[in-house]
GUNULO-88843 format. One record per atom (N, C-alpha, C): residue number from 1; y, x, z; residue in one letter. Coordinates in Angstrom, 1 decimal. Each point is the difference from the previous one (the first is absolute). Layout:
! residues N
[NUM [Y X Z] "a"]
...
//
This chain:
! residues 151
[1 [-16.5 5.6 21.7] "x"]
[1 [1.4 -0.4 0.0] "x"]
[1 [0.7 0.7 1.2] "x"]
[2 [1.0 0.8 -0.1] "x"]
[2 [0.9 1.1 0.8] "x"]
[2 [0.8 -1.3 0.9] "x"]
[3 [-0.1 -0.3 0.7] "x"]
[3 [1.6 -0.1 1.5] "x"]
[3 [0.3 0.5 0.0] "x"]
[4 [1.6 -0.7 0.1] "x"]
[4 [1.1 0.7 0.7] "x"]
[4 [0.5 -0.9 1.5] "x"]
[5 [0.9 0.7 0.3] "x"]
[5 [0.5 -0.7 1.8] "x"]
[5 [1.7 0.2 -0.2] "x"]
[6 [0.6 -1.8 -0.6] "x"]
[6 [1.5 -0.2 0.7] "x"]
[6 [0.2 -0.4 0.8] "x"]
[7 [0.6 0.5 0.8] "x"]
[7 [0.5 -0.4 1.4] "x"]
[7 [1.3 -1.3 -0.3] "x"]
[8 [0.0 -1.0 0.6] "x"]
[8 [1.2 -1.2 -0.1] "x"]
[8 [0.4 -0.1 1.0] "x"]
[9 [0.8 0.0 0.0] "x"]
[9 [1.3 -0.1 1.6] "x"]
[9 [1.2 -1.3 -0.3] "x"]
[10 [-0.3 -1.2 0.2] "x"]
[10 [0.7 -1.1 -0.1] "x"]
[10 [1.5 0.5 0.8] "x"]
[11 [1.2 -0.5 -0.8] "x"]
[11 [1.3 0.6 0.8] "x"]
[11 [1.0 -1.0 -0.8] "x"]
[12 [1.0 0.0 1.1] "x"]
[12 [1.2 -0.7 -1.0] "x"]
[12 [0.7 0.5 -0.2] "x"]
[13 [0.4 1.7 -0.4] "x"]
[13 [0.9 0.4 -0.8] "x"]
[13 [-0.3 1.8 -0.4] "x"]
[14 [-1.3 -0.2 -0.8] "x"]
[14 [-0.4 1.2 -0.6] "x"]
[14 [0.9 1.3 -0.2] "x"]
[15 [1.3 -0.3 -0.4] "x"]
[15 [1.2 0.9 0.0] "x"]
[15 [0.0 0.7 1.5] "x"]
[16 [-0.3 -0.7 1.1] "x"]
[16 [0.2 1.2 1.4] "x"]
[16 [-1.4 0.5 0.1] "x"]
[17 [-1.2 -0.9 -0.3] "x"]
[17 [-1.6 0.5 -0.1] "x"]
[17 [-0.2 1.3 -0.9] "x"]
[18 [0.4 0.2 -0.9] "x"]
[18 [-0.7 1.0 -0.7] "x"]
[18 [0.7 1.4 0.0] "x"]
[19 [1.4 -0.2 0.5] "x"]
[19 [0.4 1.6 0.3] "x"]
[19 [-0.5 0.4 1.7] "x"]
[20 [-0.2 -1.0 0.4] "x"]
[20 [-0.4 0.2 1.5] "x"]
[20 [-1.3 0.4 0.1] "x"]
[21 [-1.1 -0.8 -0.8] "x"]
[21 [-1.8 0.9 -0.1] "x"]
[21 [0.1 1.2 -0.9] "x"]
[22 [0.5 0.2 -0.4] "x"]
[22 [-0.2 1.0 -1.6] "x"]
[22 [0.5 1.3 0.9] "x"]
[23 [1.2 0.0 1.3] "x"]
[23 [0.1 0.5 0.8] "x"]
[23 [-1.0 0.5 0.8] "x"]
[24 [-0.4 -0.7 0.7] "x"]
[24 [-0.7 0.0 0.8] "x"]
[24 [-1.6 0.4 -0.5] "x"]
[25 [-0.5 -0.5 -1.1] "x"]
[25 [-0.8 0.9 -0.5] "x"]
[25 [-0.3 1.0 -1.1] "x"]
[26 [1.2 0.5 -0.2] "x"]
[26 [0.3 1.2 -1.0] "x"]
[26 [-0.4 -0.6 -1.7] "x"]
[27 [0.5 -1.1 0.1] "x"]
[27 [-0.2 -1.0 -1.7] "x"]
[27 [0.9 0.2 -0.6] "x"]
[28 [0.1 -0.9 -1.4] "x"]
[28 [1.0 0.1 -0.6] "x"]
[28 [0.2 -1.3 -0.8] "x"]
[29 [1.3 -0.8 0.0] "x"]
[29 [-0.1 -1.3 -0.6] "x"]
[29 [-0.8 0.4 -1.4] "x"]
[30 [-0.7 -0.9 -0.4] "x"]
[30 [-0.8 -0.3 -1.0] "x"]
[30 [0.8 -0.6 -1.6] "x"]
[31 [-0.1 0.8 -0.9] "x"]
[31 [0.8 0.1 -0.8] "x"]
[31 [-0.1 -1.6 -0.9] "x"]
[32 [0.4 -0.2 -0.5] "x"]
[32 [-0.9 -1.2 -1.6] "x"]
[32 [-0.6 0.7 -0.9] "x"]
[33 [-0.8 -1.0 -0.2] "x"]
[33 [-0.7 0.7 -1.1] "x"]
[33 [1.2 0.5 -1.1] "x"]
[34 [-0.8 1.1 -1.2] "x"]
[34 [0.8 0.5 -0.9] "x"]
[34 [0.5 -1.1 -1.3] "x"]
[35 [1.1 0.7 -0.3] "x"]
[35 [0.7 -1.3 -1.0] "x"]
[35 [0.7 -1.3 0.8] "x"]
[36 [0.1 0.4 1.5] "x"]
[36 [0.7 -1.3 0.7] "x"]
[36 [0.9 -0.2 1.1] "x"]
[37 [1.1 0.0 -0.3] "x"]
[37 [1.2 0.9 0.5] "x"]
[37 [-0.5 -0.5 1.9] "x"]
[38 [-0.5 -1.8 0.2] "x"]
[38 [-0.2 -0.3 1.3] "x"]
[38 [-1.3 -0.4 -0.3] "x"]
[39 [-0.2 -0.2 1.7] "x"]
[39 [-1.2 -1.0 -0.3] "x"]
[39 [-0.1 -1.5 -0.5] "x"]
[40 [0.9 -0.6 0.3] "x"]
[40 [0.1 -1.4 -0.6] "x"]
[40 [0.5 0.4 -1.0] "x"]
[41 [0.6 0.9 -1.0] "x"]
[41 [-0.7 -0.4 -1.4] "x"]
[41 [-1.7 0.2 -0.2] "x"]
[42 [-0.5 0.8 0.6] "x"]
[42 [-1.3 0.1 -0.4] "x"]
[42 [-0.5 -1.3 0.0] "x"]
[43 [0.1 -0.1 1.9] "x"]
[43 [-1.1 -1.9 0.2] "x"]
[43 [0.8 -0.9 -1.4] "x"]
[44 [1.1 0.4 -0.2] "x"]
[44 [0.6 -1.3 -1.5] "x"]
[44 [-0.6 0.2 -1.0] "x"]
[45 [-0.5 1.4 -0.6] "x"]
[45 [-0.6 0.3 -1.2] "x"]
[45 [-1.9 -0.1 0.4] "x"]
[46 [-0.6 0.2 0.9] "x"]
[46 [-1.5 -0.8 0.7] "x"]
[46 [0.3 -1.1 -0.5] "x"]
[47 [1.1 -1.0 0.3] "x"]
[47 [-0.2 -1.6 -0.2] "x"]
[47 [0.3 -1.0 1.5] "x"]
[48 [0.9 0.5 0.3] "x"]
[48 [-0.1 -0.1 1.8] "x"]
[48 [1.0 -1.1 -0.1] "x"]
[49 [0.3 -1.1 -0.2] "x"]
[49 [0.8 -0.8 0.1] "x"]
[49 [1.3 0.6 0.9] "x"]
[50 [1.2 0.0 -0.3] "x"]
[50 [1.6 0.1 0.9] "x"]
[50 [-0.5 -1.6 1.4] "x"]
[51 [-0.6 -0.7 -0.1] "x"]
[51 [-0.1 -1.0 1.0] "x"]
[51 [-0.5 0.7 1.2] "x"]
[52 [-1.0 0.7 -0.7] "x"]
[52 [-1.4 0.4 1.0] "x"]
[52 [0.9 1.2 1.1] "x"]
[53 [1.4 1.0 -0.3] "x"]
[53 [0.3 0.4 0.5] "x"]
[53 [1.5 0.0 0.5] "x"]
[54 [-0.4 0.3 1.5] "x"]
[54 [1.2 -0.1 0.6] "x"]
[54 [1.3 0.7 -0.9] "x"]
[55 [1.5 -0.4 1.0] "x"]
[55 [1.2 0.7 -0.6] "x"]
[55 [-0.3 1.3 0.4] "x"]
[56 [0.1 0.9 -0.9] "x"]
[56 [0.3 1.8 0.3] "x"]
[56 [-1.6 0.5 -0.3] "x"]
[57 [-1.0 -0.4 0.1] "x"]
[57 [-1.6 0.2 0.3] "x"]
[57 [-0.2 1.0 -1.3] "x"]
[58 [-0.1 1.0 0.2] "x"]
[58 [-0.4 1.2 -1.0] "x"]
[58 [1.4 0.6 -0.5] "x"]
[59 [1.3 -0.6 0.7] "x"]
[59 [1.1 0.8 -0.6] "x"]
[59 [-0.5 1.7 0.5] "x"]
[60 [-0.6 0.0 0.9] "x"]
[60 [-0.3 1.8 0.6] "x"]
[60 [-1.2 0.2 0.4] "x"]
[61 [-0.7 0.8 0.1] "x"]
[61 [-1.2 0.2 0.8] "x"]
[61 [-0.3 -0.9 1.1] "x"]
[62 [-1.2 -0.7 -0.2] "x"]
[62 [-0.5 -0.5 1.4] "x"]
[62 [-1.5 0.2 0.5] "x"]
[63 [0.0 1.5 -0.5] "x"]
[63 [-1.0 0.8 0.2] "x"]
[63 [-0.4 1.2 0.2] "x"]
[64 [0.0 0.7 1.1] "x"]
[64 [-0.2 1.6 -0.2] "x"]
[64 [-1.7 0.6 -0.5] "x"]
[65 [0.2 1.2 0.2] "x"]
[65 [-1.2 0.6 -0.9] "x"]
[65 [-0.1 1.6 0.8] "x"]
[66 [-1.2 0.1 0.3] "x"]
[66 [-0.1 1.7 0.8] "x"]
[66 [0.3 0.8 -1.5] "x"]
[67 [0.5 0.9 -0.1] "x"]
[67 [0.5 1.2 -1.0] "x"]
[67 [-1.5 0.8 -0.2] "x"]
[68 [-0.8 -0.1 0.9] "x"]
[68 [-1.2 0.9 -0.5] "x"]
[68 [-1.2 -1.2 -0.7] "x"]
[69 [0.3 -1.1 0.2] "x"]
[69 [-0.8 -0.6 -0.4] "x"]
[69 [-1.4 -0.4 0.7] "x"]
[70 [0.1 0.2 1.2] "x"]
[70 [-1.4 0.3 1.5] "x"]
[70 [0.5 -1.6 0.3] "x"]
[71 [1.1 0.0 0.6] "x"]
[71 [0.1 -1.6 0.5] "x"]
[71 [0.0 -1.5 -0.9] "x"]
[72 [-0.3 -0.7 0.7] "x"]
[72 [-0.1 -1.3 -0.5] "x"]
[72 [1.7 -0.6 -0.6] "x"]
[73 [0.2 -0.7 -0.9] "x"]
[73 [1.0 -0.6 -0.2] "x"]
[73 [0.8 -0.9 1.0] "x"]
[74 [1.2 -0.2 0.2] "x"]
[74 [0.4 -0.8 1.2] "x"]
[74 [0.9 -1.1 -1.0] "x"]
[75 [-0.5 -1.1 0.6] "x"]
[75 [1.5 -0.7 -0.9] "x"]
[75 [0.3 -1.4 1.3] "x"]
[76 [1.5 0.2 -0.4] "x"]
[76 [0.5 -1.2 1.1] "x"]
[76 [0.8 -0.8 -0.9] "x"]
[77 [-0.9 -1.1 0.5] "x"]
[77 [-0.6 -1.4 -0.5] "x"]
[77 [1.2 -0.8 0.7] "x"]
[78 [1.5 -0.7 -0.6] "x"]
[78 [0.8 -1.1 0.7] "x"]
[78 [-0.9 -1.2 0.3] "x"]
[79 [0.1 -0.3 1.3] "x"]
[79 [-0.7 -1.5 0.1] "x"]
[79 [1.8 -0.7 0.6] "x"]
[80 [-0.3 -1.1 0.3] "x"]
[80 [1.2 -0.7 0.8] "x"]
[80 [-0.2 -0.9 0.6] "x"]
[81 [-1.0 0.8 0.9] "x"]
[81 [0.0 -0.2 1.6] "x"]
[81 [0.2 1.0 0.7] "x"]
[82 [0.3 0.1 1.4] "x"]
[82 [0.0 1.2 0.6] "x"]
[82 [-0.7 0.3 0.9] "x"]
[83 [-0.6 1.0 0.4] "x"]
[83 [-0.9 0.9 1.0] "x"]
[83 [0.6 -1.0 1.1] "x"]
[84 [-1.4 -0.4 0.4] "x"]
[84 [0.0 -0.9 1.5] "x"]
[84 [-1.2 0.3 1.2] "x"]
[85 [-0.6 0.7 -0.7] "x"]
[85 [-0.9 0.6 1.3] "x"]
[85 [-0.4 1.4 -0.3] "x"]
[86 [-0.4 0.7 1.3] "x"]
[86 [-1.0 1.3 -0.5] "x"]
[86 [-0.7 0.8 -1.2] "x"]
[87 [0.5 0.4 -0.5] "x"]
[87 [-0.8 0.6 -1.0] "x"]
[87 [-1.9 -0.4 -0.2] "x"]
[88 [-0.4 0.0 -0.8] "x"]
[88 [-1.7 0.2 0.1] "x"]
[88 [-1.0 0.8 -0.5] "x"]
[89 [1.0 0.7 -0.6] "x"]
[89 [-0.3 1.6 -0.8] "x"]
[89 [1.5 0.3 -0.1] "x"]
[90 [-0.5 1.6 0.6] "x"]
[90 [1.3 0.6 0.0] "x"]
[90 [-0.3 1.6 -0.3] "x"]
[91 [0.7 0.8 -0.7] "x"]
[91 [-0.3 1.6 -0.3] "x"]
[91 [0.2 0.5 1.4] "x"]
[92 [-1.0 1.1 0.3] "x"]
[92 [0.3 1.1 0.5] "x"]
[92 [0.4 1.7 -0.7] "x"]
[93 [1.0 0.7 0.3] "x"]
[93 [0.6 1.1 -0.8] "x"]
[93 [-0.3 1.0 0.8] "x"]
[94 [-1.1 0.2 -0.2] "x"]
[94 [-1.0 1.7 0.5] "x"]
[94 [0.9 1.1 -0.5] "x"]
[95 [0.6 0.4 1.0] "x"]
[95 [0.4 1.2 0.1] "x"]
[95 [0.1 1.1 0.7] "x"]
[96 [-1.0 -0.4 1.6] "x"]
[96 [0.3 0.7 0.6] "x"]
[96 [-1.3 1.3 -0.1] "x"]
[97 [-0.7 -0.3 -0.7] "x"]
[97 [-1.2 1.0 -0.5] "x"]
[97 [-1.1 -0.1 0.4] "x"]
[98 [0.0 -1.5 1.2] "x"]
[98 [-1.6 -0.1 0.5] "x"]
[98 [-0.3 0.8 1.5] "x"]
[99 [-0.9 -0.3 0.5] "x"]
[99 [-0.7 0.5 1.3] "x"]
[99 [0.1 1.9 0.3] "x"]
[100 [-0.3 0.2 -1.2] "x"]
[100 [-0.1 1.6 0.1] "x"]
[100 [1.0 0.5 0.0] "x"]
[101 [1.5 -0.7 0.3] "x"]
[101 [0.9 0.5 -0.5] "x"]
[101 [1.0 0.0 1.4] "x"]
[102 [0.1 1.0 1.2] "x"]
[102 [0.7 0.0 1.2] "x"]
[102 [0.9 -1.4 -0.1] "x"]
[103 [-0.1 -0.6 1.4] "x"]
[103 [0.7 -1.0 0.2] "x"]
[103 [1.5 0.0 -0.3] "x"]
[104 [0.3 1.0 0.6] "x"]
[104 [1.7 0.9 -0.1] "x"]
[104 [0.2 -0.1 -1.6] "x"]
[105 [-0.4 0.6 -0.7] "x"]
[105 [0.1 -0.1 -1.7] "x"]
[105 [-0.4 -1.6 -0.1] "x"]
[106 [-0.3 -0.4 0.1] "x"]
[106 [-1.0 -1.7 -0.8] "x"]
[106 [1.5 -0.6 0.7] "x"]
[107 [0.7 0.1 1.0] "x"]
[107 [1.0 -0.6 0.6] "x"]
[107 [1.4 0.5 -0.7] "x"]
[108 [-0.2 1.2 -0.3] "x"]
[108 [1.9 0.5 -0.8] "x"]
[108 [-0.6 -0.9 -1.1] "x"]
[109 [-1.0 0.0 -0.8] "x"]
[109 [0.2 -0.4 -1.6] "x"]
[109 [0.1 -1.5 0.1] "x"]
[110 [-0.7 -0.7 0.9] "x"]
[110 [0.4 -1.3 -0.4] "x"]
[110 [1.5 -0.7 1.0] "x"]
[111 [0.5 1.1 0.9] "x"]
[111 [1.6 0.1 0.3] "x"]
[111 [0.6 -0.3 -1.1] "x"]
[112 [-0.2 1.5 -1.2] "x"]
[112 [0.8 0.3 -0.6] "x"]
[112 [0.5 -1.5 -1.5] "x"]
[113 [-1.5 -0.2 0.1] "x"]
[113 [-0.4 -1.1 -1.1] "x"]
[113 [1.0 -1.2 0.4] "x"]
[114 [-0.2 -0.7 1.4] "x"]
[114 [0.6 -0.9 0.2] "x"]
[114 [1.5 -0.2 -0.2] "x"]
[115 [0.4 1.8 0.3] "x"]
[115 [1.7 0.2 0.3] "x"]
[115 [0.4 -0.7 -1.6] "x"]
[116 [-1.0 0.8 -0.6] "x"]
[116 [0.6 -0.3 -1.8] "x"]
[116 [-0.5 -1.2 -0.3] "x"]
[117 [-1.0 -0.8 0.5] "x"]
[117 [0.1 -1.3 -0.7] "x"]
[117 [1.4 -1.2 0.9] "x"]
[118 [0.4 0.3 1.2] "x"]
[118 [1.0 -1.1 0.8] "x"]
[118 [1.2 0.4 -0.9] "x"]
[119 [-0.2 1.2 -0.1] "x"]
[119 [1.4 0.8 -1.2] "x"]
[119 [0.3 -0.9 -1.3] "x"]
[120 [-1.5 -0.6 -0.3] "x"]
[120 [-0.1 -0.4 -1.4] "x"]
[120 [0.4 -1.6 0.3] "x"]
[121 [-0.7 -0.4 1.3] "x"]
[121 [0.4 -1.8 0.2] "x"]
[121 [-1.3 -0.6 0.8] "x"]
[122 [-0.5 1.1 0.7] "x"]
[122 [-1.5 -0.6 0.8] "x"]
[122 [0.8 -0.1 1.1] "x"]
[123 [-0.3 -1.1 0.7] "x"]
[123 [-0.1 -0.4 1.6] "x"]
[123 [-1.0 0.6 0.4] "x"]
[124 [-0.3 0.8 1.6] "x"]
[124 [-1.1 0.1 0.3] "x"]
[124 [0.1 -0.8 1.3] "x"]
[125 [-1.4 -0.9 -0.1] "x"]
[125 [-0.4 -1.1 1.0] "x"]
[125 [-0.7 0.8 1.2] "x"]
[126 [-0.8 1.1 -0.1] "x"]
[126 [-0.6 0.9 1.3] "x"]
[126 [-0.3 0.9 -0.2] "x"]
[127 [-0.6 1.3 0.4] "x"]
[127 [-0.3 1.1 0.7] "x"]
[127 [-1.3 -0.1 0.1] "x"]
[128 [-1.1 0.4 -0.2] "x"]
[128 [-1.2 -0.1 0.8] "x"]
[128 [-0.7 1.3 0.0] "x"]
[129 [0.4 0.3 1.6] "x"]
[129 [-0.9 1.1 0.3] "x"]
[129 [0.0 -0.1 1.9] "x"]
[130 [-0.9 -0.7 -0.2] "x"]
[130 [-0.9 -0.4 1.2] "x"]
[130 [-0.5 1.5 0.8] "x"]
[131 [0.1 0.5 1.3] "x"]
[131 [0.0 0.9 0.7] "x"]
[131 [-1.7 0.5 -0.2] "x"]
[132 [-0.7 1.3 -0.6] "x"]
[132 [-1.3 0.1 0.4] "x"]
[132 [-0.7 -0.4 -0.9] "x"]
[133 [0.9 -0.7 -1.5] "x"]
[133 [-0.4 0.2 -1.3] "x"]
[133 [-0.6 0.3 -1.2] "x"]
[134 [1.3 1.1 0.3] "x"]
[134 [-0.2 1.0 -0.8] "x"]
[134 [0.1 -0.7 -1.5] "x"]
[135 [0.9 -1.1 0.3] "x"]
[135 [0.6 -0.6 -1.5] "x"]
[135 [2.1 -0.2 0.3] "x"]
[136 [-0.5 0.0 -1.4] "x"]
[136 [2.3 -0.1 -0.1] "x"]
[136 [0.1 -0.7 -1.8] "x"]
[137 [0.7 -0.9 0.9] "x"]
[137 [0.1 -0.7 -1.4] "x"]
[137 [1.1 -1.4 0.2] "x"]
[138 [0.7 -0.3 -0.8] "x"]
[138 [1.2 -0.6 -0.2] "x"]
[138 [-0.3 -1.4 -1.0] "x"]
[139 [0.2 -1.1 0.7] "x"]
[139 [0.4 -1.3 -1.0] "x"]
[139 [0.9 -0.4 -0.3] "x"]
[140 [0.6 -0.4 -1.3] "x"]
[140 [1.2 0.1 -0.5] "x"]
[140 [0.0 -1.1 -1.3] "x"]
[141 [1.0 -0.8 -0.1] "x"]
[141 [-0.1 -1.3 -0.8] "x"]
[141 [1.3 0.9 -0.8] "x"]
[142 [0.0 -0.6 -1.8] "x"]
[142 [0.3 0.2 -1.1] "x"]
[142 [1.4 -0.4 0.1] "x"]
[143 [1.0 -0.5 -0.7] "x"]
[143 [1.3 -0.9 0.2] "x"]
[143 [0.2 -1.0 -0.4] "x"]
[144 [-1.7 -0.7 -0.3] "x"]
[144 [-0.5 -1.2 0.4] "x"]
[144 [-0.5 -0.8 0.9] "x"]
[145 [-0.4 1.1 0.7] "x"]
[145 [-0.7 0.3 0.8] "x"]
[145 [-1.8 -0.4 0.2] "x"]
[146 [-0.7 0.6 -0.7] "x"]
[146 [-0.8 0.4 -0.5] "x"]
[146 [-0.7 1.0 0.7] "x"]
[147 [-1.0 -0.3 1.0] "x"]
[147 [-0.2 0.8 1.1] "x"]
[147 [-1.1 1.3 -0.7] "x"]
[148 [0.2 1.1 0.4] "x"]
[148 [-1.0 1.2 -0.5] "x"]
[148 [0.3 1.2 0.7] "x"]
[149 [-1.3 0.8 0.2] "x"]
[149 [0.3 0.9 1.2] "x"]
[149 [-0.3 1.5 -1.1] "x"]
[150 [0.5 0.9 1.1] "x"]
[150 [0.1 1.4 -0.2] "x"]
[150 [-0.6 0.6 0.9] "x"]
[151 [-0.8 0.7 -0.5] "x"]
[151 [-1.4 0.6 1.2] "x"]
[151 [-0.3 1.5 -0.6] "x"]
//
C-alpha cells in the first residue's frame, strides 16, 4: 500500500494562509476536483453535511499543491482557536544550497528569500548567524504567525 504525506496547518483564516505558503513555496492553490465549480460543492456531493462546515469553508482553495508534483500536499485546516504558544513542528525553506555552498552566497539567497517573503506578510522574529559558524539563517513567522525558518 503506497503513502502519501499532507501536511495540516491549523489557521483561522485560510484566505491569507494559502496565497502566503504557495508563495513562499512555489505552489499553487489546489483546484476541485473536476465537474466542481468549488470545493464545498464537492464535500456536498461526497455527502458532507452543510452543518459539518463552517460559513465560506470550500468557497476557494484551502489547499496548495507543488506544480511538479515532488511535494507533499499542504492544506490549511480553520480551527477556532488561536495559536497560543510556539510552534512544535515548523518547516524549514532550504534555500541557501547547504555547506558546500560559500557563506557569502548561502547569505545573499536566504537575504533575498526573506526580502520576498516580509514582501508577501512574514514577520521576521531573528537573524541567526552566530560569529565563527559558518551558518546564516533567518526565522520568520507567517501572518499568523506561524514560526518557520529560512536557511
Amino acid at each position: 500500500m503506497e503513502m502519501t504525506l499532507q501536511l495540516v496547518i491549523d489557521c483561522s483564516d485560510p484566505r491569507r494562509l494559502v496565497p502566503f505558503w504557495a508563495e513562499a513555496l512555489g505552489y499553487v492553490p489546489e483546484a476541485p476536483p473536476r465537474g466542481h465549480a468549488t470545493w464545498r460543492d464537492y464535500w456536498f456531493d461526497m455527502g458532507v453535511p452543510e452543518d459539518e462546515l463552517p460559513p465560506g469553508a470550500g468557497e476557494f482553495s484551502e489547499s496548495i499543491v507543488d506544480p511538479t508534483g515532488r511535494g507533499p500536499r499542504v492544506w490549511f485546516q480553520r480551527v477556532p482557536e488561536p495559536k497560543v504558544a510556539k510552534n512544535r513542528v515548523h518547516l524549514d525553506l532550504k534555500v541557501g544550497g547547504g555547506r558546500d555552498v560559500p557563506l557569502a552566497l548561502r547569505t545573499q539567497r536566504v537575504t533575498a528569500t526573506v526580502e520576498r517573503l516580509t514582501m508577501a506578510g512574514a514577520i521576521v522574529l531573528r537573524i541567526m548567524d552566530e560569529p565563527g559558524m559558518e551558518f546564516y539563517a533567518a526565522v520568520l513567522q507567517d501572518p499568523e504567525g506561524n514560526e518557520f525558518c529560512v536557511v
